[in-house]
PASEBA-1860 file (N, C-alpha, C; in nm, 3 decimals):
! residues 72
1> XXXXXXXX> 7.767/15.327/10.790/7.791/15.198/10.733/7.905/15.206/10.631 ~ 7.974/15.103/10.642/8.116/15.098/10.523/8.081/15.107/10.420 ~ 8.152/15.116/10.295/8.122/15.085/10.140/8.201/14.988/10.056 ~ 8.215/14.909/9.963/8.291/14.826/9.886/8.314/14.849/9.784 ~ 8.396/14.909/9.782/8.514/14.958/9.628/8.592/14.862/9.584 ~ 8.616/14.863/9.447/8.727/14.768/9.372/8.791/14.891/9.387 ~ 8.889/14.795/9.360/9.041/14.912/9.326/9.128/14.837/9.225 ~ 9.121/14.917/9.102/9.229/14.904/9.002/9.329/14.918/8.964
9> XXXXXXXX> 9.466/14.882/8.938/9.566/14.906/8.926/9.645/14.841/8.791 ~ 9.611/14.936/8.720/9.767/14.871/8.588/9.868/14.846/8.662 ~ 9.921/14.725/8.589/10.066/14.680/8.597/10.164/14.693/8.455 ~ 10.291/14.720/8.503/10.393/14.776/8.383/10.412/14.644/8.227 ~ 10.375/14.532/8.302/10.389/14.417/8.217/10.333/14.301/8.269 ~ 10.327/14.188/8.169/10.305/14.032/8.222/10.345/13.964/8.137 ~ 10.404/13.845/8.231/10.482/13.798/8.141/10.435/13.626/8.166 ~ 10.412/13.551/8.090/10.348/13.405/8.124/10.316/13.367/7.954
17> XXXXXXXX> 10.181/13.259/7.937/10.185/13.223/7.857/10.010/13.156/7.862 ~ 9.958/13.160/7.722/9.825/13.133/7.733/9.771/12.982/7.680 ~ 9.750/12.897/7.754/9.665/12.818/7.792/9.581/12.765/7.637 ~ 9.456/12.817/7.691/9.361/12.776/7.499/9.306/12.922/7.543 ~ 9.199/12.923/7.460/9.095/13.047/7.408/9.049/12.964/7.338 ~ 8.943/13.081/7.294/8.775/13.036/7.217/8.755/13.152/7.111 ~ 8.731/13.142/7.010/8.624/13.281/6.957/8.522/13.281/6.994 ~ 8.428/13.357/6.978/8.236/13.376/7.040/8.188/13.487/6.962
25> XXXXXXXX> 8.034/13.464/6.921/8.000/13.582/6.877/7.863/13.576/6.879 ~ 7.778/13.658/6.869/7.632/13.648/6.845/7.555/13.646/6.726 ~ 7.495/13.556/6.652/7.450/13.555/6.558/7.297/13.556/6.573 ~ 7.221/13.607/6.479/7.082/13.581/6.427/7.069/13.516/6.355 ~ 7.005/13.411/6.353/6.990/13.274/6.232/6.867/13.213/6.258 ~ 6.774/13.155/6.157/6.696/13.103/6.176/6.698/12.942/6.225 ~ 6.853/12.866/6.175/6.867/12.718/6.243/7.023/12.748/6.234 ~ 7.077/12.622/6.323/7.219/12.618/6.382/7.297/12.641/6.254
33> XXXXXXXX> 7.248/12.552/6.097/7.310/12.546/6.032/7.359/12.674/5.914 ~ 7.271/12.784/5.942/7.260/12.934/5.893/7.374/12.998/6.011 ~ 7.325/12.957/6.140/7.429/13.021/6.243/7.620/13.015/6.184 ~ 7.585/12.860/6.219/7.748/12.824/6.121/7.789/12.865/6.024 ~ 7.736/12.927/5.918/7.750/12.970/5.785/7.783/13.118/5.793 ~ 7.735/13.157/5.887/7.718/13.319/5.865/7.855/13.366/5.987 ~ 7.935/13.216/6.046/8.007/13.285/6.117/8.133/13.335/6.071 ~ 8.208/13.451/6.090/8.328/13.499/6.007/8.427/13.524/6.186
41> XXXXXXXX> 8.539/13.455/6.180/8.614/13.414/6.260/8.685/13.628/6.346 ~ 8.715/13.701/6.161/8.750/13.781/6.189/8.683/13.908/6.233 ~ 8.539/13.905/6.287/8.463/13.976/6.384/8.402/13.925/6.510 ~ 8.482/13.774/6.533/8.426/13.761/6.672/8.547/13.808/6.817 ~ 8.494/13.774/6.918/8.528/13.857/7.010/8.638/13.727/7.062 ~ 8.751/13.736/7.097/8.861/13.616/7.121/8.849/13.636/7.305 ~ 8.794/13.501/7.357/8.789/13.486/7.503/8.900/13.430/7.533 ~ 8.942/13.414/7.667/9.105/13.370/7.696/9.050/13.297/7.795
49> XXXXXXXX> 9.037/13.174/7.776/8.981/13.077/7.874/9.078/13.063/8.018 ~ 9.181/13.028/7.983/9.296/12.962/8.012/9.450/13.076/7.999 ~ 9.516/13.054/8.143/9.638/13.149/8.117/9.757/13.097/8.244 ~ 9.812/13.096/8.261/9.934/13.122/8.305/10.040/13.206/8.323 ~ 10.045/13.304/8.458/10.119/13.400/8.453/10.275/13.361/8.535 ~ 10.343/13.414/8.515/10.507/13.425/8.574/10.502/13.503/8.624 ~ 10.519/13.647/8.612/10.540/13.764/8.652/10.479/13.872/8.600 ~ 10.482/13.954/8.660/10.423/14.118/8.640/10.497/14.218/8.670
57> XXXXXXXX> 10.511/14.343/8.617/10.561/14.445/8.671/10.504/14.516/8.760 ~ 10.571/14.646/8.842/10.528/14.736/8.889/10.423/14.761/8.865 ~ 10.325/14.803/9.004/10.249/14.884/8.989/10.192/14.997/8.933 ~ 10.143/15.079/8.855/10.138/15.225/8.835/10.028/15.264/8.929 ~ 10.045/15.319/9.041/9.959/15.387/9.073/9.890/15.504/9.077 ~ 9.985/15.574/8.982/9.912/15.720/8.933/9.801/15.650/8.840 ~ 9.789/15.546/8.809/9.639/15.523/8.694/9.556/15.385/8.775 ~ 9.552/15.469/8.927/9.469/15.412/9.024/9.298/15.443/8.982
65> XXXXXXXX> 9.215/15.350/8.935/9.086/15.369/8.958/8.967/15.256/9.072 ~ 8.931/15.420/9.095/8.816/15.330/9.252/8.698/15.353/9.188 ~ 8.621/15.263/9.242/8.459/15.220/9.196/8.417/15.200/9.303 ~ 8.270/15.222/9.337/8.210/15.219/9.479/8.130/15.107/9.429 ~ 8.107/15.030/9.468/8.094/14.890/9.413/7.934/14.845/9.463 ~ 7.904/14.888/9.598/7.822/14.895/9.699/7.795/14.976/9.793 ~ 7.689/15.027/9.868/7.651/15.147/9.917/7.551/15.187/9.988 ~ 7.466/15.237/10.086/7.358/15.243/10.117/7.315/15.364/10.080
END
C-alpha cells in the first residue's frame, strides 16, 4: 500500500504584502472582564489572517524535509 508524505521546501524569499492579522492568546480569568485586563499585547502570539503574495524565490532543496503523513 502507498504512503502520504508532505514535502517541505524553503524558498529563498517572498515578496507580497499582508492583508490584516489578529493578536491571540490564552488567558485564565474568572469573567471576560479580568480576561481583558490581564491581556498584554506584547506576549501574544500575532496570527496572519490575510496575505498576498507576488513572488518567491528559488527553491532550496538541500533543506528538503519529508514527513510520512500516513501509513499502514
Amino acid at each position: 500500500m502507498k504512503k502520504r508524505y508532505t514535502i517541505s521546501v524553503p524558498v529563498e524569499y517572498v515578496f507580497g504584502h499582508l492583508r490584516y492579522a489578529h493578536l491571540e492568546m490564552i488567558i485564565e480569568a474568572d469573567n471576560e472582564e479580568e480576561a481583558r485586563a490581564e491581556f498584554d499585547p506584547r506576549y501574544a502570539d500575532l496570527i496572519v489572517d490575510d496575505w498576498e503574495v507576488y513572488e518567491y524565490g528559488d527553491p532550496m532543496m538541500e533543506d528538503m524535509e519529508v514527513l510520512c503523513v500516513e501509513s499502514d
